[in-house]
C-alpha positions as CSV (number, residue, x, y, z in Angstrom):
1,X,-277.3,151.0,-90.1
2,X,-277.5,147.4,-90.5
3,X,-274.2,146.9,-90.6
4,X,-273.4,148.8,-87.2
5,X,-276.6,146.4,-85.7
6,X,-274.6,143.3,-86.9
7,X,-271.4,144.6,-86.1
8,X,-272.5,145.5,-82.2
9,X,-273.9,142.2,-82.4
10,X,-271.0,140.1,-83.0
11,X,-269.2,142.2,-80.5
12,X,-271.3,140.9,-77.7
13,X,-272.1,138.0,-79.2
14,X,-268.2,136.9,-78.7
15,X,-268.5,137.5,-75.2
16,X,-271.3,135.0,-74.7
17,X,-269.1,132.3,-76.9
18,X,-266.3,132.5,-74.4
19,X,-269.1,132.1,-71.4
20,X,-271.2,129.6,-73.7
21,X,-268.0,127.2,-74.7
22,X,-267.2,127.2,-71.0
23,X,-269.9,126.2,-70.0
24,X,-270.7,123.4,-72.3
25,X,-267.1,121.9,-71.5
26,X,-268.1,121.8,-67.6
27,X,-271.5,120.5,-68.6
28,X,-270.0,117.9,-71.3
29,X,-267.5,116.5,-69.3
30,X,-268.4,116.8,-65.6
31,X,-272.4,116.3,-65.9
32,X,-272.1,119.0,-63.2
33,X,-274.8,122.1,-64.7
34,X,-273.2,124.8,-63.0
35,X,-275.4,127.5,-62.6
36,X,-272.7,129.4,-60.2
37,X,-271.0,130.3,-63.5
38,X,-272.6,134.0,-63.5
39,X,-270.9,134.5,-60.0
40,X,-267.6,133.9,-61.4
41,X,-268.4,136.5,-63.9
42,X,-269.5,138.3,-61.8
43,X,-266.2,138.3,-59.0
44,X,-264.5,138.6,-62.3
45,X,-265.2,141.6,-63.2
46,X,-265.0,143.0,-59.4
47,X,-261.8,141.7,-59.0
48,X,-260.9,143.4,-62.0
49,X,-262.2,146.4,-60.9
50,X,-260.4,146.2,-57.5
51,X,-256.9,145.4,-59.0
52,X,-257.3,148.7,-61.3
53,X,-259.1,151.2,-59.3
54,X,-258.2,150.7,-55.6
55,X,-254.6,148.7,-56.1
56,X,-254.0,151.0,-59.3
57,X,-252.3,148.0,-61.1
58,X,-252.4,147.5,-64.5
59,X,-255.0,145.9,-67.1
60,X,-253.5,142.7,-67.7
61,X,-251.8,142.1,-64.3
62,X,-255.6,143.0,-62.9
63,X,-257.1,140.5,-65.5
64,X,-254.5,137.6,-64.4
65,X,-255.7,138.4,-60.9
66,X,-259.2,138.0,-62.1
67,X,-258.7,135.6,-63.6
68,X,-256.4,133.2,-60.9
69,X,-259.2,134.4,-58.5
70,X,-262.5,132.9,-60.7
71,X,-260.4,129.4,-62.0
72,X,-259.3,128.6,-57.9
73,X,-262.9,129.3,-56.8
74,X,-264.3,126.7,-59.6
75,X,-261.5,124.2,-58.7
76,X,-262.2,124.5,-55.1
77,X,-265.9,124.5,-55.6
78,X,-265.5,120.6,-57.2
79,X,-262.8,119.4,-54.4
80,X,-264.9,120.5,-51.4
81,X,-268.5,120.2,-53.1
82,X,-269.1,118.3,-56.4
83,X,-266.6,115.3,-56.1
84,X,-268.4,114.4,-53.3
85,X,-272.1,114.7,-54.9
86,X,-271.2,112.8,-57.9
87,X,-271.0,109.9,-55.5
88,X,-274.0,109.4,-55.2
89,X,-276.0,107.0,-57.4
90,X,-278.7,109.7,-59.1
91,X,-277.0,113.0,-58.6
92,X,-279.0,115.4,-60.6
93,X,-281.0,116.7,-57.9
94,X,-278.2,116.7,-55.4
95,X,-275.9,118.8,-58.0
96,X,-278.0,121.4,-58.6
97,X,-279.2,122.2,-55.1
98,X,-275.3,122.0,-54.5
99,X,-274.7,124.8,-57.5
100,X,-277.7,127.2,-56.4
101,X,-276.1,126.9,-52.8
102,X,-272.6,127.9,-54.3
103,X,-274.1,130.5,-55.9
104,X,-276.2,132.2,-53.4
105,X,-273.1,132.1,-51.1
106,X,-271.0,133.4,-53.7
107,X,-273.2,136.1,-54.6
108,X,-273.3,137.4,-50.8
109,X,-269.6,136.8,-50.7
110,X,-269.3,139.5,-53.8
111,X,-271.4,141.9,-51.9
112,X,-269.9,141.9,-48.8
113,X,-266.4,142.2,-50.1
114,X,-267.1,144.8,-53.4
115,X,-270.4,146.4,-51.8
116,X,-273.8,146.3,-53.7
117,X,-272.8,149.8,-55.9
118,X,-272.4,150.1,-59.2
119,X,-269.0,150.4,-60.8
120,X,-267.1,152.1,-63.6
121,X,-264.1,152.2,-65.1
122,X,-262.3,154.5,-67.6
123,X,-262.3,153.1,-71.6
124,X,-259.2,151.4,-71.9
125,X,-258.6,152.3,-75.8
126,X,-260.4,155.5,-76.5
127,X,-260.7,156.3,-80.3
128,X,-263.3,154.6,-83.1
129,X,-262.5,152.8,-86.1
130,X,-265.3,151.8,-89.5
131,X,-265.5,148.4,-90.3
132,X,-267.9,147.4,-93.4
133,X,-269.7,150.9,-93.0
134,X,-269.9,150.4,-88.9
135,X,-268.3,152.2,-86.0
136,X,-266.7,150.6,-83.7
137,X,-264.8,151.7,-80.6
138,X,-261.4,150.3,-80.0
139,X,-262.4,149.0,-76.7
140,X,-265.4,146.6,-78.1
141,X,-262.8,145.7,-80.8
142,X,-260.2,144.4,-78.6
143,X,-263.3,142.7,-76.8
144,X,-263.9,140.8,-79.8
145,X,-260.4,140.3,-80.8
146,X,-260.0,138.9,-77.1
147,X,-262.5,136.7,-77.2
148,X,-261.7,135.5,-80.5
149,X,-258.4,134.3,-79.5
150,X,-259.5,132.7,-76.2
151,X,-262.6,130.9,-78.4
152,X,-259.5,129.5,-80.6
153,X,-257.1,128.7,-77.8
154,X,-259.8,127.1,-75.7
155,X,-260.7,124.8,-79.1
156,X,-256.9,124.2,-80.4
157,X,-256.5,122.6,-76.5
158,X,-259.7,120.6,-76.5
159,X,-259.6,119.2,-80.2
160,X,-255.2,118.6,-80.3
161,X,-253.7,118.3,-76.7
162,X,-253.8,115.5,-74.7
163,X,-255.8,116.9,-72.1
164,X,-258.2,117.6,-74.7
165,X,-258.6,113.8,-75.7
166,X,-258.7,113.1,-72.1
167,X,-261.6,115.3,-71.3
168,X,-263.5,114.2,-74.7
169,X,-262.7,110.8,-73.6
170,X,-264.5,111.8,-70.2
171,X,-267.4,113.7,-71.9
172,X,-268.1,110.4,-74.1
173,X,-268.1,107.7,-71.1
174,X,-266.2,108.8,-67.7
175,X,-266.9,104.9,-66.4
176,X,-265.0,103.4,-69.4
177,X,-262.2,106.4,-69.5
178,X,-261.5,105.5,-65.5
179,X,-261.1,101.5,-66.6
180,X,-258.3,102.9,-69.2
181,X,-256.6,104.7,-66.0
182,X,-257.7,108.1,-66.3
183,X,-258.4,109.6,-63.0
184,X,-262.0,110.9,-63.5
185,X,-261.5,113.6,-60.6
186,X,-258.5,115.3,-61.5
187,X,-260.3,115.9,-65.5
188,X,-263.2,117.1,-63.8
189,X,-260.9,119.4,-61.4
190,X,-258.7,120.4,-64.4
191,X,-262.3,121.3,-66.3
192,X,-264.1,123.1,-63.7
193,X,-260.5,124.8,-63.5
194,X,-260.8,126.3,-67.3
195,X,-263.9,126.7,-67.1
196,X,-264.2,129.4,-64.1
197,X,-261.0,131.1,-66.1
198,X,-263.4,131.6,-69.0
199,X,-265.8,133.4,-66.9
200,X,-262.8,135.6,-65.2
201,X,-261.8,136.6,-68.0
202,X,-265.0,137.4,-69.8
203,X,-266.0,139.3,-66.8
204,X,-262.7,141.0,-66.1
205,X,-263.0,142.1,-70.6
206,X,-266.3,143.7,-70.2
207,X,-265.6,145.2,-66.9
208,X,-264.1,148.5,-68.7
209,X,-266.9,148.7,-70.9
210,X,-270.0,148.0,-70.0
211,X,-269.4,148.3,-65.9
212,X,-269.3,146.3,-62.9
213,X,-272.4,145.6,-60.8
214,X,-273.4,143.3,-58.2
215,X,-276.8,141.4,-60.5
216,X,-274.5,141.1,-63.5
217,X,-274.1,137.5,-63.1
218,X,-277.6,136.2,-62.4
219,X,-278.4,138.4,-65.5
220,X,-275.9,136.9,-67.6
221,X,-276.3,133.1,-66.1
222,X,-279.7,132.8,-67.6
223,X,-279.4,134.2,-70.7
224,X,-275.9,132.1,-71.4
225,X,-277.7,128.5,-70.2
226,X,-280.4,129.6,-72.8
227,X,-277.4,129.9,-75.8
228,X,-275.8,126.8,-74.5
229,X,-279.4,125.0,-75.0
230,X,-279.5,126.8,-78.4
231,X,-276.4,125.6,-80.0
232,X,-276.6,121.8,-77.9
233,X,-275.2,120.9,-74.1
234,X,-272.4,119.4,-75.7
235,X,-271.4,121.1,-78.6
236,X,-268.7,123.9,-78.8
237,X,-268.9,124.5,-81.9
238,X,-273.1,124.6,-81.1
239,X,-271.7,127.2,-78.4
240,X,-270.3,129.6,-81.4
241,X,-273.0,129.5,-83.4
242,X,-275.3,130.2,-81.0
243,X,-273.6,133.5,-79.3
244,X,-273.5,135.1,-82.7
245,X,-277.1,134.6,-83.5
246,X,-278.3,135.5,-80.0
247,X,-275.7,138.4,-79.7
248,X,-276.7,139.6,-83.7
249,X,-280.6,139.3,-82.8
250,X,-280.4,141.1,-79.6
251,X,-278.3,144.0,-81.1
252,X,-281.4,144.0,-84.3
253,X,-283.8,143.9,-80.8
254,X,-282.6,146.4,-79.5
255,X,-282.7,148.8,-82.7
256,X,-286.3,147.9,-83.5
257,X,-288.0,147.1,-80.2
258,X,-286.3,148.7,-77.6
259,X,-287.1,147.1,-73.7
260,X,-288.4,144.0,-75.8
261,X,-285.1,142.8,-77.1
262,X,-284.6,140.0,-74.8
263,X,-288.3,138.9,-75.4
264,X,-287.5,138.5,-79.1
265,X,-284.3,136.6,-78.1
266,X,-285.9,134.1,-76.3
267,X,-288.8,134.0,-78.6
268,X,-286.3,132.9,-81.6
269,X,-284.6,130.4,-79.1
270,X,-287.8,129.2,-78.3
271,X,-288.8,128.2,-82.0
272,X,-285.4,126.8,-83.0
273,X,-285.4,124.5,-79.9
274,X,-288.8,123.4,-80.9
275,X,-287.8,121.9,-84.3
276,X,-284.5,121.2,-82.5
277,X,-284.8,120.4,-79.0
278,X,-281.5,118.9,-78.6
279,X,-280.0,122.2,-80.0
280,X,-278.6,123.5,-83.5
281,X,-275.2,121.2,-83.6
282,X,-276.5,119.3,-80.3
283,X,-276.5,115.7,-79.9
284,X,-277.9,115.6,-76.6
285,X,-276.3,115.1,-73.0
286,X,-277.4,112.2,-70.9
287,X,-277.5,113.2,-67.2
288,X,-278.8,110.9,-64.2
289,X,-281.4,112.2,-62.1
């Protein structure tokens, strides 16, 4: 029994890592706290949804659509929006009124082209396989092996490629990275870029199996700033850490106390922040206001 909680836990607890890195790179490097992230999700998984039941395409071909659709929506969003806030001299404020704008009008912009209903899909992968004494479906599993391999792509380009050193050199001091000729803009483009893949593709993976519906991002967006606090704004590897333990203690939640899962997540976030307020791995991120 344990081992089933643990192994449903890391399950979804990948899922938040691909949301949680994500967002700690756009947060990192831009400054920009993006609380439209759930919308991409959110138009993710839709667009998904559309590409395989109404267009009757294929997963992966839907997925790239998803996926194109969510990274040109968060590139756009900085050209026409956030380029322009980060002008100005204390732009906290400004940036976030700017995000919960985005996301409001992307929200109604889901609804009125997917509709406010629920929707399903057929499993993918049907069939179960036992790992360590757990049962696991094939579909969760190539969830997990998905999100491994995007976790590891997503570090091997931020740690060992030269846009990786570029956006590190952003994250650590974007005035002294633009004296050494690195256009600030185009990183921060390039980022928010990656950044709303991650969320099509996270939303487009767990379309098939746990359903599309119109609230799934603001649920999701709430609950994914509360990991990224947990493992520190600017830490990916913070970001890992913390989706497993939030995705193993919600899955031992759920077990034990039902409804009240989520309650005993945030209550174990809430004592590790207190003895660690800048997060488990965190070494805190300086933003103007």
């Amino acid at each position: 029994m344990l081992s089933q909680m643990v192994v449903n836990g890391v399950a979804i607890g990948l899922v938040y890592i691909v949301l949680a890195t994500g967002l700690v790179l756009i947060l990192s490097v831009t400054r920009i706290l993006y609380i439209a992230y759930g919308s991409l999700y959110m138009i993710g998984a839709f667009t998904l949804w559309s590409g395989i039941a109404l267009l009757q395409l294929p997963f992966l071909l839907s997925l790239l659509i998803a996926t194109s659709v969510t990274t040109l929506l968060a590139s756009a969003s900085y050209h026409i929006l956030f380029r322009h806030v980060l002008r100005r001299p204390k732009p906290l404020l400004a940036v976030v009124v700017g995000a919960v704008a985005l996301m409001m009008v992307l929200d109604q912009a889901g609804i009125l082209i997917f509709g406010s209903v629920p929707r399903g899909l057929s499993p993918l992968i049907s069939g179960t396989v036992d790992i360590f004494g757990a049962s696991i479906s094939l579909e969760k599993l190539f969830i997990m092996a998905t999100a491994l391999v995007i976790a590891a792509c997503l570090f091997y380009v931020y740690e060992k490629t030269d846009i990786g050193r570029i956006m590190r050199a952003v994250a650590f001091n974007a005035e002294t990275a633009s004296l050494q000729g690195i256009n600030t803009n185009v990183v921060n483009l390039v980022t928010l870029g990656i950044g709303g893949a991650l969320a099509g593709i996270a939303g487009g993976v767990m379309a098939p199996a746990y359903g599309v519906f119109p609230a799934m991002g603001g649920n999701i967006i709430l609950f994914i700033m509360l990991v990224v606090m947990l493992g520190g704004m600017d830490s990916m590897a913070g970001a890992v850490l913390a989706g497993l333990i939030c995705g193993v203690t919600q899955s031992v939640g759920q077990f034990f106390f039902g409804g009240l899962s989520q309650a005993l997540v945030f209550a174990v976030i809430g004592v590790i922040i207190y003895f660690r307020p800048g997060g488990l791995l965190g070494s805190g991120v300086q933003l103007e206001v």
